[in-house]
C-alpha positions as CSV (number, residue, x, y, z in Angstrom):
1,X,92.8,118.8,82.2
2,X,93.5,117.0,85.9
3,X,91.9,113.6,86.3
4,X,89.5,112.9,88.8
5,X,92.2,111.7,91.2
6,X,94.3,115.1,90.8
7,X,91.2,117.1,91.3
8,X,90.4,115.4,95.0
9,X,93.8,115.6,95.7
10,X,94.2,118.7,95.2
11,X,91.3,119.8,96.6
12,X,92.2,118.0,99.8
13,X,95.6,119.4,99.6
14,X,94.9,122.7,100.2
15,X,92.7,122.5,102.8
16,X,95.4,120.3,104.8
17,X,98.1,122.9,103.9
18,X,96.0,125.8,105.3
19,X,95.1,123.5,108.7
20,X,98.8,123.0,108.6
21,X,99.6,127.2,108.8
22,X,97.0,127.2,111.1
23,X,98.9,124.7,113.4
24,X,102.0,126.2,112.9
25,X,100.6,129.6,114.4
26,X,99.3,128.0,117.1
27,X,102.0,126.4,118.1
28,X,104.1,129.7,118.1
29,X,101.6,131.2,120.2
30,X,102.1,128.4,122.8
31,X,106.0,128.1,123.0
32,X,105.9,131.9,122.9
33,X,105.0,132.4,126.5
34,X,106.2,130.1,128.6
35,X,105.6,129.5,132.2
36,X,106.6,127.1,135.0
37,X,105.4,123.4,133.8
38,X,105.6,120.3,134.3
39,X,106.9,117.2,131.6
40,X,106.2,113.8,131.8
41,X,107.5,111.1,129.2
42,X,105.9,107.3,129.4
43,X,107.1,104.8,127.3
44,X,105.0,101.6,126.9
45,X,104.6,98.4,125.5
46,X,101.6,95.9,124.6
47,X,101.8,92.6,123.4
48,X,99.8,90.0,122.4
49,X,99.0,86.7,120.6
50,X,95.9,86.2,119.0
51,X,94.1,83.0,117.3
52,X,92.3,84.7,113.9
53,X,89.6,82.2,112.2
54,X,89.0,84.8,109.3
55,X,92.1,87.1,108.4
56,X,90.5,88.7,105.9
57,X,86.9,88.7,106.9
58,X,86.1,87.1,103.7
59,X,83.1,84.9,103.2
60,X,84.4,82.8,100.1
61,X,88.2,83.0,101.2
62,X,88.2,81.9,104.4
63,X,92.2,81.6,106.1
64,X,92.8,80.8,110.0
65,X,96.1,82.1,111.5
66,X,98.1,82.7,114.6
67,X,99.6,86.4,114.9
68,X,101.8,87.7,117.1
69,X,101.7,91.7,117.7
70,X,103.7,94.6,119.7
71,X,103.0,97.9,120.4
72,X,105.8,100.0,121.4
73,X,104.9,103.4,122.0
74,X,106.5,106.7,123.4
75,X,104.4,109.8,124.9
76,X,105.4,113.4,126.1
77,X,103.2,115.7,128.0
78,X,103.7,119.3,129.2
79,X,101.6,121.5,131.2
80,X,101.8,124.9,132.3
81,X,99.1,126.9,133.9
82,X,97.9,127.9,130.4
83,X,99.1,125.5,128.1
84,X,99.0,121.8,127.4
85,X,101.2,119.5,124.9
86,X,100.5,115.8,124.6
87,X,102.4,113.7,122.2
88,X,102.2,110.0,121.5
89,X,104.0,108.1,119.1
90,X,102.7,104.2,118.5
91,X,104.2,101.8,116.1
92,X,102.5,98.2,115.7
93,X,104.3,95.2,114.5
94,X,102.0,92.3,113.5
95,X,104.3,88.9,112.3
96,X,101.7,86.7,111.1
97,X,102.9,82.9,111.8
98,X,101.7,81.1,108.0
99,X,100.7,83.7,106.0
100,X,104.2,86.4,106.3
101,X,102.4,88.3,103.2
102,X,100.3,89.9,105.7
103,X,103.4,91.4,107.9
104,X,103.5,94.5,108.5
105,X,104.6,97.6,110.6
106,X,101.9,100.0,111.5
107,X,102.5,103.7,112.6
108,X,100.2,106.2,114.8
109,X,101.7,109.5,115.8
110,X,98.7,111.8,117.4
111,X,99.0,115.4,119.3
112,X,96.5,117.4,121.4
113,X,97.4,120.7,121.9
114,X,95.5,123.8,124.1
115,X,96.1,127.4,125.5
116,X,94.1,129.5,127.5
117,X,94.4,133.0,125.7
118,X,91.9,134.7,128.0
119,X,90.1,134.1,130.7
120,X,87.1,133.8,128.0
121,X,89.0,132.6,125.4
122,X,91.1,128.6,125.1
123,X,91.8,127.3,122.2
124,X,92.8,124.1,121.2
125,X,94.0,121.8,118.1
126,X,94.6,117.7,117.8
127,X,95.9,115.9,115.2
128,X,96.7,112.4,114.3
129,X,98.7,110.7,111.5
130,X,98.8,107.0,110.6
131,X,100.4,104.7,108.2
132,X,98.2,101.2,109.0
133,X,96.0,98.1,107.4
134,X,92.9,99.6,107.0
135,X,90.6,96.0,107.5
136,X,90.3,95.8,111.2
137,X,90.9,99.6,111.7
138,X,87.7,100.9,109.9
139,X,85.3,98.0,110.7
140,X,86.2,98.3,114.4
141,X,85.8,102.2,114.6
142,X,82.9,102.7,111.4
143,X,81.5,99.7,111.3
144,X,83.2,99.6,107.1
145,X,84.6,96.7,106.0
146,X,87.0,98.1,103.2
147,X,89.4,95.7,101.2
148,X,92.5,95.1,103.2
149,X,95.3,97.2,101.9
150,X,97.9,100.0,103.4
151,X,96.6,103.2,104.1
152,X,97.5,106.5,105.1
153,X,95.5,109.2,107.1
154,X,95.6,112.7,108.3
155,X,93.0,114.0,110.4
156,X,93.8,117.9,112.3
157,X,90.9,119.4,114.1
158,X,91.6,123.4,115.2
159,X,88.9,124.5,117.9
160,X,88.4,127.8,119.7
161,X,85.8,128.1,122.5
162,X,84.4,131.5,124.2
163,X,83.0,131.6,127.5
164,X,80.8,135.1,126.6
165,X,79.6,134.7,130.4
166,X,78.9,132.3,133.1
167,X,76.3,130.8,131.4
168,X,76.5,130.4,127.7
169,X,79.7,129.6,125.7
170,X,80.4,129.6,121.7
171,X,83.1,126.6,120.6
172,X,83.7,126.7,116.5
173,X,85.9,123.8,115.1
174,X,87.0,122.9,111.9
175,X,87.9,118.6,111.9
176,X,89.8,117.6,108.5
177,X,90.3,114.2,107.1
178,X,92.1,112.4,103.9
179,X,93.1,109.0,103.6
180,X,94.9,107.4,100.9
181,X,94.6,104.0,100.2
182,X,97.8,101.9,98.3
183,X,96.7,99.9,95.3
184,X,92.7,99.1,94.5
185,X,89.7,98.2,95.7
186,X,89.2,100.9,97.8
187,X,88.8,104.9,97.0
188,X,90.9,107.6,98.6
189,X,88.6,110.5,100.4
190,X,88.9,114.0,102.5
191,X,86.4,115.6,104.5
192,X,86.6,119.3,106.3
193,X,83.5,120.5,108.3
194,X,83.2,123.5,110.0
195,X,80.9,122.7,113.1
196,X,79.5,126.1,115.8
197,X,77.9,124.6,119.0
198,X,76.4,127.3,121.4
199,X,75.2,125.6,124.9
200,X,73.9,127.6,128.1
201,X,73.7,126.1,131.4
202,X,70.1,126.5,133.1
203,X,69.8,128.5,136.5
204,X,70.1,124.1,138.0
205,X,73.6,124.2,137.6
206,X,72.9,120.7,136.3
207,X,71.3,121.4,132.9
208,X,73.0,122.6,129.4
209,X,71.1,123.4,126.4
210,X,72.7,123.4,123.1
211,X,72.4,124.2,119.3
212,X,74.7,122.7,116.8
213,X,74.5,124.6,112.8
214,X,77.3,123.0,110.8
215,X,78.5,122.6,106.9
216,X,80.9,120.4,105.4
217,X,82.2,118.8,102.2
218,X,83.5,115.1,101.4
219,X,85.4,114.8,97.9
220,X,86.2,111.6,96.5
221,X,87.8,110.7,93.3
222,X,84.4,110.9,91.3
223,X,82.7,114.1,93.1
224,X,81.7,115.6,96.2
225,X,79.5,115.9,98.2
226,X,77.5,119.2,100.6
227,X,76.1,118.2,103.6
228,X,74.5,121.4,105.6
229,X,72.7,120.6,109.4
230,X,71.1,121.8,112.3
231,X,71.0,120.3,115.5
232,X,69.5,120.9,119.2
233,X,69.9,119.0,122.3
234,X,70.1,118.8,126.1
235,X,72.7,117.6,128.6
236,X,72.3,116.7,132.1
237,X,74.2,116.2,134.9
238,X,72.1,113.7,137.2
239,X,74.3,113.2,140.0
240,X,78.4,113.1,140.7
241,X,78.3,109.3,138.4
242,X,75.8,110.0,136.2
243,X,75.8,112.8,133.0
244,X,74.3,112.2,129.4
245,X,73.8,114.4,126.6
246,X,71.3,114.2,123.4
247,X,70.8,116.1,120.5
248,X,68.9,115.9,117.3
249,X,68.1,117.8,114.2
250,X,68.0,117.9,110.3
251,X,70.8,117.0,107.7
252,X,70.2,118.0,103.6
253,X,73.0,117.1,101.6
254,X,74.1,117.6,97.8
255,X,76.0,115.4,96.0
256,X,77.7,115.6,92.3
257,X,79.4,111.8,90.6
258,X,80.8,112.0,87.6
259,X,80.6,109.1,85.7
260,X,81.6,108.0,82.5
261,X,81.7,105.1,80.0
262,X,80.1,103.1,76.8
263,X,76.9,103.3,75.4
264,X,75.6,102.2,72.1
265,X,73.4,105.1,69.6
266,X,72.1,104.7,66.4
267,X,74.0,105.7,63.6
268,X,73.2,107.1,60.1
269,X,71.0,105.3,58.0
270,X,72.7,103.8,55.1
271,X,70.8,102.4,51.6
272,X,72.5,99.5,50.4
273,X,73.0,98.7,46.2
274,X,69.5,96.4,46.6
275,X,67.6,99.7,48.0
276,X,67.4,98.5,51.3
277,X,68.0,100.4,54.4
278,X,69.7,99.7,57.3
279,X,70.9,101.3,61.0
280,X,73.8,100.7,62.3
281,X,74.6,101.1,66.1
282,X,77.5,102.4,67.1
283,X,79.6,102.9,70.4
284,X,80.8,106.1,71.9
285,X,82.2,107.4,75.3
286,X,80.4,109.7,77.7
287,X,81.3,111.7,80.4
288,X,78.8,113.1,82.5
289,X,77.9,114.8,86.8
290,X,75.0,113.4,88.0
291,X,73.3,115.1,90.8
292,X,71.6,114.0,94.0
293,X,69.6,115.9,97.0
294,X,68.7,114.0,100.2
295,X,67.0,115.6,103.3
296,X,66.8,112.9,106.6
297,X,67.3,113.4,110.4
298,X,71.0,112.8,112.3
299,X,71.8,113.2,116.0
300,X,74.2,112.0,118.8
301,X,73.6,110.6,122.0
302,X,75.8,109.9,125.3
303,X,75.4,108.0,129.2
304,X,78.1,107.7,131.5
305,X,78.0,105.9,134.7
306,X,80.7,105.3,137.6
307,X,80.9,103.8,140.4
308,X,83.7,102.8,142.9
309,X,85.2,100.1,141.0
310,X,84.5,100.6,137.0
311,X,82.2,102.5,134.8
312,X,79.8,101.9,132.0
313,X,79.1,104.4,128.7
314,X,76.6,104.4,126.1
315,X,76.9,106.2,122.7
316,X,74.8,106.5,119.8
317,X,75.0,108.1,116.4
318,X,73.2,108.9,113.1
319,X,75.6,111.0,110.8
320,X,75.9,111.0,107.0
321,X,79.5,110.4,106.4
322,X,82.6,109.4,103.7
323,X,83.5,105.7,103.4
324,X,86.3,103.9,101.0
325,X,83.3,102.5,99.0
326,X,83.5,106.1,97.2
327,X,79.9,107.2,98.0
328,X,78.8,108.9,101.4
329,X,76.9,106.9,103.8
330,X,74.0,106.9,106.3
331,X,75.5,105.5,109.7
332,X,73.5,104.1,112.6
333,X,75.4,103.5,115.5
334,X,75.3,102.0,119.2
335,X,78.0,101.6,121.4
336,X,77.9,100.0,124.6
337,X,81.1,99.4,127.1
338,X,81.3,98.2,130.8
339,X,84.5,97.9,132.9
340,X,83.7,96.7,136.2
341,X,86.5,95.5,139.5
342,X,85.9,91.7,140.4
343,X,88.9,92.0,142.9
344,X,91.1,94.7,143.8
345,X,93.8,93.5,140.9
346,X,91.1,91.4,138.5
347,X,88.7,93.6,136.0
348,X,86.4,92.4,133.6
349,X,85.2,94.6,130.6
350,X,82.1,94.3,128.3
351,X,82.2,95.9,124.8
352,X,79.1,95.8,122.1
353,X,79.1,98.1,118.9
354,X,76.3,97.9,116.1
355,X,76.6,100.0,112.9
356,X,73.8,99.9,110.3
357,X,75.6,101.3,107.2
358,X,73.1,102.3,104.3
359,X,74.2,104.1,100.6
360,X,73.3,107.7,100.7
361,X,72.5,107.3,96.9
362,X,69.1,106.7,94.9
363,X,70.8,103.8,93.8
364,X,71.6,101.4,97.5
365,X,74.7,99.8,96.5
366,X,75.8,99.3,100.2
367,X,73.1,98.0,103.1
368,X,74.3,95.8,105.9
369,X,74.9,95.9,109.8
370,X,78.0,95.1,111.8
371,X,78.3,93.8,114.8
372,X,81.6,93.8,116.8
373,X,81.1,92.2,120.7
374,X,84.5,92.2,122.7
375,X,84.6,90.7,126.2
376,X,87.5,90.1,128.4
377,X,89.2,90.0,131.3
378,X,92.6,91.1,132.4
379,X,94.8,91.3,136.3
380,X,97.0,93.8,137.5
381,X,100.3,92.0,137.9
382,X,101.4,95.5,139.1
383,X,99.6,99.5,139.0
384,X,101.4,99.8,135.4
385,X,101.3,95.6,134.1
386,X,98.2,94.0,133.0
387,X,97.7,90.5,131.6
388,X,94.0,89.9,129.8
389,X,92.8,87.3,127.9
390,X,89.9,88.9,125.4
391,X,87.6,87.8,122.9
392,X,86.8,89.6,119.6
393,X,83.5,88.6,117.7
394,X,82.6,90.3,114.1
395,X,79.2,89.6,112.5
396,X,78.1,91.8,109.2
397,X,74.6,91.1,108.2
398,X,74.3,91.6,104.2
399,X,70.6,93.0,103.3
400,X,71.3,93.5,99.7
401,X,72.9,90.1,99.3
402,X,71.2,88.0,102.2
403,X,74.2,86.8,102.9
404,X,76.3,86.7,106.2
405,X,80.0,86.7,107.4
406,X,81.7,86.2,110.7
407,X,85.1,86.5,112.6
408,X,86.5,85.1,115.8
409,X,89.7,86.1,117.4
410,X,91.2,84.9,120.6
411,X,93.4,86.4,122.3
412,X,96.3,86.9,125.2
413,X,97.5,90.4,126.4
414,X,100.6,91.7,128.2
415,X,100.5,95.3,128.6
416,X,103.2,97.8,130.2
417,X,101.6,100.5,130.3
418,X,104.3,102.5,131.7
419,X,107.8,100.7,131.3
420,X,109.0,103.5,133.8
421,X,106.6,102.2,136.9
422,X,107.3,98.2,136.3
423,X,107.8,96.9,139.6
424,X,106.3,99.9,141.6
């Protein structure tokens, strides 16, 4: 019989593989046809040294160190009147100046792919691949603080959108994820959803409506679990600068953990030579699924304003989700970010995120918010060279423990954004 482990792997396996034959069509559909295009290749390089007070955001291990980082990175785009190709390759080096355990060599490697089949018909598929530390990665883009250890994740997200008229479109997608973690303390996870959105634009030109049914399913080493939902919303376009979107609706999800372990029973009752009786207790093993229904609301929400010399954007979020703790989770989340022109070459930018994380479980065995605020300001030695110095503040509130932790980081920035354009 397969282990728990095996199980979710496999599981996850196959739905990668068939993503995977799905990609490999697509892209034969795309090089199949070509067309005149256009290529574009853009190496760059960012590099930076950063003060860290807490390494390992740890609130009884506290170590302060200086780091130095580089990203080198390579990207490739091609275009044709149908058909677009964008590749990026990223590695990141991180040489920490006391503590060398904690060196490492991160790789990203991402694609976004699209064709225009039809005049009704485009469809589209992005993928991403990376080999990193998954510490600073997951708390700055979940709001999770796993353990930090080496991780590896695949995400691939196949979409194809018709235009039935000049109104109303249907888009159907189908996002995967895995990631694997190395060693323990956290638990490896996959995810596939399959999401339809239909939206149809109001007689204003300005105003989209939109309904949102999806399914999905999370494994994790000790079970799975169903999520089903239903959402509706509005978008609106309020002028050239201004657009926002919201949308709301139900989520009901299933969830089966198998767990196992010791438990003491009674045993047989035994007379002794005096005539007494006694009970002994014994131990045994048991394996058992437990399962779990939960009903709640989810939505998303979006703001974007420009203006002539930055822009601002507001997001927010309720979604049940996977998480390396090994149990799904209710997410709350706000995101804020402003990047505003002080001078023609001096830009200041404003970042806020706040994630309220909650166990989807009867049981709460995670409750806390996170609070990442990230300020800074950077010149434009040149159209393709930046130097920034930036600030990087992490707070996570602990409801079930009362307890707090807290991060600072300091930093200094060089970035080449295009190594071909230095100088221009």
């Amino acid at each position: 019989m397969k282990s728990c482990r095996q199980y979710a792997h496999h599981t996850i396996s196959l739905k990668c593989s068939l993503a995977t034959v799905c990609l490999g069509l697509y892209l034969a559909i795309i090089f199949a046809c070509q067309a005149q295009a256009s290529q574009e290749t853009i190496p760059s390089l960012k590099l930076r040294y950063t003060y860290d007070d807490n390494i390992l955001f740890s609130r009884n291990h506290k170590v302060s160190d200086w780091l130095y980082e580089a990203w080198p990175g390579l990207s490739w785009k091609y275009v044709s009147e149908r058909d677009l190709f964008d590749l990026k390759a990223i590695l990141h080096a991180q040489k920490f100046n006391t503590e060398s355990r904690l060196d490492t060599l991160d790789q990203d490697y991402r694609f976004d792919t699209s064709r225009k089949i039809t005049e009704k018909f485009m469809a589209s598929i992005n993928g991403r691949y990376r080999c990193d530390t998954s510490l600073n990665e997951e708390f700055t883009e979940e709001g999770v603080r796993p353990a930090r250890k080496k991780r590896k994740s695949y995400a691939l997200s196949p979409r194809i959108q018709w235009q039935a008229s000049e109104r109303s479109s249907f888009t159907l997608s189908l996002p995967v994820y895995h990631v694997n973690y190395r060693g323990t303390g956290n638990v490896d996870y996959g995810s596939v959803y399959l999401n339809l959105v239909y939206s149809y634009l109001l007689s204003d030109e300005k105003t989209s409506l939109f309904i949102q049914p999806g399914l999905g399913t999370i494994d994790f080493e000790n079970g799975n679990t169903r999520t089903y939902d239903l959402m509706v919303g509005v978008g609106k376009k309020f002028s050239e600068r201004l657009s926002g979107t919201i949308m709301a609706g139900f989520n009901y999800t299933r969830s089966h953990t198998r767990i196992s372990g010791i438990r003491t029973v009674w045993g047989d009752t035994v007379v002794l030579p005096s005539g007494e009786t006694v009970k002994y207790l014994n131990l045994e093993s048991y394996r058992k699924t437990v399962a779990s229904d939960k009903t709640g609301w989810i939505g998303q929400g979006n703001l974007t304003w420009k203006w002539d010399t930055g822009h601002c954007d507001l997001n927010l979020s309720r979604a049940v989700t996977g998480s390396s703790y090994g149990e799904t989770l209710l997410r709350n989340n706000l995101h804020a970010g402003i990047t505003t022109g002080i001078s023609p070459r001096l830009r200041a930018t404003l970042g806020l995120s706040i994630s309220s994380v909650k166990s989807q479980a009867n049981r709460t065995y995670t409750d806390y918010t996170a609070t990442y605020l990230y300020p800074g300001i950077y010149y434009k030695i040149t159209p393709t060279v930046d130097l920034g110095v930036y600030y990087r503040y992490g707070f996570i509130d602990d409801r079930k423990t009362s307890k707090t932790d807290q991060r600072n980081r300091f930093m200094i920035q060089l970035n080449f954004r295009d190594l071909t354009g230095i100088g221009g």
